[in-house]
N, C-alpha and C positions, 0 to 999 in steps of 0.2 A: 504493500500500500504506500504511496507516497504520502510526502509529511508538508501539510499545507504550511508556509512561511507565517510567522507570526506579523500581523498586523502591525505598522505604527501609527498608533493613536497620540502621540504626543500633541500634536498639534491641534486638538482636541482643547487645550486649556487654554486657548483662545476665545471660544465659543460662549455667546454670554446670549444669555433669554431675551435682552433687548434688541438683539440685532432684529427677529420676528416681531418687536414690536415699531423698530424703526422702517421696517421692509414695506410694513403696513400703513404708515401714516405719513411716506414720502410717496410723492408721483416720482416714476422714472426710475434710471437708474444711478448708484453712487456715481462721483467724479473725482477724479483724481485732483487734489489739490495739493499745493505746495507747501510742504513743512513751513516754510519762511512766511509762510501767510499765515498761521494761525497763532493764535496766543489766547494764553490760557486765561479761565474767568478767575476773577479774585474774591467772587462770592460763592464759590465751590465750595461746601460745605467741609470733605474733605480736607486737612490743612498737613496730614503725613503722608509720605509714600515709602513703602518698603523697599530698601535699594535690592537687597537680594531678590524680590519677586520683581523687581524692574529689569535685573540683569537679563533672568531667568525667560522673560517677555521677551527682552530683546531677542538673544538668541535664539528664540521660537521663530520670531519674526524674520531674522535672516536667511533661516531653510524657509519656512512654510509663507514670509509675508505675511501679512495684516489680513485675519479671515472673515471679521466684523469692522463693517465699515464704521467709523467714528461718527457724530453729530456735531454738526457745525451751525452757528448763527451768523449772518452778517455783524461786522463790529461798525456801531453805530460810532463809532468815534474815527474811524479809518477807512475810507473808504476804497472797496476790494482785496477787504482783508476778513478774517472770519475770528469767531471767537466759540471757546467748546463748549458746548453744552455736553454731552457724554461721551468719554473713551478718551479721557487723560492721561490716560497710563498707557494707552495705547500709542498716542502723539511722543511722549517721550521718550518711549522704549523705540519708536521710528527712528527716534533722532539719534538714540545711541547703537542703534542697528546699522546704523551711518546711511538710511534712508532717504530720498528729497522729496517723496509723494505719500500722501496718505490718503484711501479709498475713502468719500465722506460722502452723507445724506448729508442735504442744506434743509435747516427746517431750521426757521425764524421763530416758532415758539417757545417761549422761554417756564419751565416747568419748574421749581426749587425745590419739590417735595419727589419728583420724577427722580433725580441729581439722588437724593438724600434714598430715598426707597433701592437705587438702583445699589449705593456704596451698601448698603446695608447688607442685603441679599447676597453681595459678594463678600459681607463681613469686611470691608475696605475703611470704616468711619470707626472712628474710637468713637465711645462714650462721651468723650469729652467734644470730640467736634459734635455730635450730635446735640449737646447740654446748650453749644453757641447757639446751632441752628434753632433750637428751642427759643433761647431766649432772643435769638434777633425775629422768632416769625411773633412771641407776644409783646414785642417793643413796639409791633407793627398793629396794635389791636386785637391779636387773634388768641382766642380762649384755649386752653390745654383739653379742653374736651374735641373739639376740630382738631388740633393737630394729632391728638392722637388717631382719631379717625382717618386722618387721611393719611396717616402713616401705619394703618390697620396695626396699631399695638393699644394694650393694652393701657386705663390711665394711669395706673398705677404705676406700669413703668416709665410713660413719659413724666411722671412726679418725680422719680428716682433719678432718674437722667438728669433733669432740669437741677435738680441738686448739686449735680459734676459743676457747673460751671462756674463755683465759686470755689472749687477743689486747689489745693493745696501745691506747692510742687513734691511733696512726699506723697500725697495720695498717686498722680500724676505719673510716679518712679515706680509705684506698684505696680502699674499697668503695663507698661514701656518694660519694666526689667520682665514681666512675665510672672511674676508672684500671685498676682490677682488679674484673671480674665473674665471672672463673672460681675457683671454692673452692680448686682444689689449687694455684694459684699463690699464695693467701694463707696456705694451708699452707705450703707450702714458704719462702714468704718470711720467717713465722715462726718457721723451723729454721733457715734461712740467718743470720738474723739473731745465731745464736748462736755458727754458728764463722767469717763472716765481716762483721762490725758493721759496718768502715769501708765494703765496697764495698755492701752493704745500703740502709745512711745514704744515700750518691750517689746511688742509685738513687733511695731516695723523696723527694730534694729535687730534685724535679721535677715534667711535668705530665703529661708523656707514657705514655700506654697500656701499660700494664706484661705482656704474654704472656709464654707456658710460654718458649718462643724466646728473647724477652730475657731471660728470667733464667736462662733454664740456658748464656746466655753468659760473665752476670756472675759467677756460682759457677764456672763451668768457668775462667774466666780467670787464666793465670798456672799456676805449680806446686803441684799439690795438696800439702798436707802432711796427713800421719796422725799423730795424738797417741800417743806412748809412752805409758800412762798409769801403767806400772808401773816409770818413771823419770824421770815427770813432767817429757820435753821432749820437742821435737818432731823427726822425723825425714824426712827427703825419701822418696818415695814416691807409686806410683797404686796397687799392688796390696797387698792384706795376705796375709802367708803364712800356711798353713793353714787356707784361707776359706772358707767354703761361697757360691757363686756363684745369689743368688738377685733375687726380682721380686717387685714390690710396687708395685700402681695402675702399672702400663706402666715403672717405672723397674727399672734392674737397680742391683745394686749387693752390698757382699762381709759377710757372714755370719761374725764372726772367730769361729771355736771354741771357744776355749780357754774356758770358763766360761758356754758357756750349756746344755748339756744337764741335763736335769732342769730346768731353769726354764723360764715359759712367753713370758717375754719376750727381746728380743736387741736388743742395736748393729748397724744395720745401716748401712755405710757407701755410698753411693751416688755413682755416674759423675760423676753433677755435681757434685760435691765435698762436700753437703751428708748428713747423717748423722741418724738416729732412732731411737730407740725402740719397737719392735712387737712384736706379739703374734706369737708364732713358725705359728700357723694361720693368717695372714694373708700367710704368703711364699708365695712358689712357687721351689721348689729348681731351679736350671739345671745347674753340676754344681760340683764339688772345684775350689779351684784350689791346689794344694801349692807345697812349698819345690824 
């Protein structure tokens, strides 16, 4: 029996789901356009690039070429000159494939949540650029109930995101060095960070792989205490009286009463000892807990 040759699919990680959606909402077909004509947008959500998956791009692209043609807009500031709407990392990795054409649909519509949906799907956006994106689309009027929609995620997590963007540059190091890849433990560890600093600090003066696990040991550890705040000391305790007993992103934790109806945010204090700030349509009520 002969022995069929193994396939090469490499050029295969090229291939992005947009390309079928740009196939479909250009007339025509791509054109080749001139490296020297494009430049890149500065409101690209995106603000890292990985130089190894850049290389790695490149290289594809010098055997196989650019298999997804890029998106392009006219640049209103330059005239017959374009500016990218999607496939930046494609443009670059052209340039360093020592390329002078890249295959491109021209489509003048300008998307920001398209940009942002697309980096996502390719896991391409940190946390943190998405936190910006957050807070530049409600600098602009728009409610975190819409953008979550239109970025089909949950509120809960665009609450926790939106949190990144006042992150630290040690929270920031967690990410980048690879310690912490999941968003709501870099959430969390930026709440934690506020009521308990020291055992916080311990934790990131190290190398070791930071999970939800490890740190809802380091918050739970020892006796929780709840802040008097209307006698400004502290008082031994895990439960508060007169609580509403609710959830929020898988965590349960106590709803105190006294002063949040009619407001549309609450303190909610949580099992792991750590505490926040939320929007009261983003709990989920489990029940009373009284005196």
């Amino acid at each position: 029996m002969s022995r069929v040759a193994a396939l090469d699919l490499s050029g295969l990680a090229q291939f992005r789901p947009s390309a079928l959606l740009d196939a479909m909402a250009t007339a025509g077909s791509p054109q080749e356009v001139a490296l020297d004509l494009i430049a890149f947008d500065p409101a690209q959500p995106r603000r890292s690039l990985d130089e190894a998956s850049l290389a790695e791009l490149a290289a594809s692209i010098q055997v196989y070429g650019v298999l997804e043609p890029v998106s392009l807009r006219s640049d209103p500031a330059r005239a017959g000159r374009f500016v990218v709407n999607r496939g930046e990392r494609r443009v670059r990795a052209s340039h360093l494939a020592g390329k002078a054409t890249v295959p491109a649909w021209i489509d003048e519509r300008v998307d920001r949540y398209a940009q942002v949906v697309e980096n996502l799907q390719r896991e391409d956006l940190t946390p943190f650029d998405l936190a910006r994106f957050i807070a530049e689309r409600e600098s602009e009027g728009e409610a975190r109930s819409d953008i979550a929609a239109r970025l089909n995620k949950p509120a809960s997590f665009i609450t926790e995101v939106a949190a990144l963007v006042e992150a630290p540059e040690t929270i920031r190091a967690l990410y980048d060095s690879g310690r912490v890849r999941d968003t709501r433990v870099l959430y969390r560890i930026l709440r934690a960070q506020r009521q308990r600093p020291a055992a916080i600090a311990a934790l990131l003066d190290g190398d070791a792989p930071i999970t939800r696990e490890v740190l809802s040991k380091v918050c739970g550890a020892g006796k929780r205490m709840r802040i008097d705040e209307a006698k400004g000391r502290q008082v031994e305790g895990t439960k508060a009286a007169d609580a509403l007993l609710v959830e929020h992103a898988g965590r349960r934790g106590r709803l105190g009463w006294h002063g949040w109806p009619g407001r549309r945010t609450g303190e909610v204090r949580f099992d792991d000892g750590t505490q926040d700030v939320l929007e009261l349509t983003e709990l989920k009520v489990i029940a009373w807990t009284m005196r």
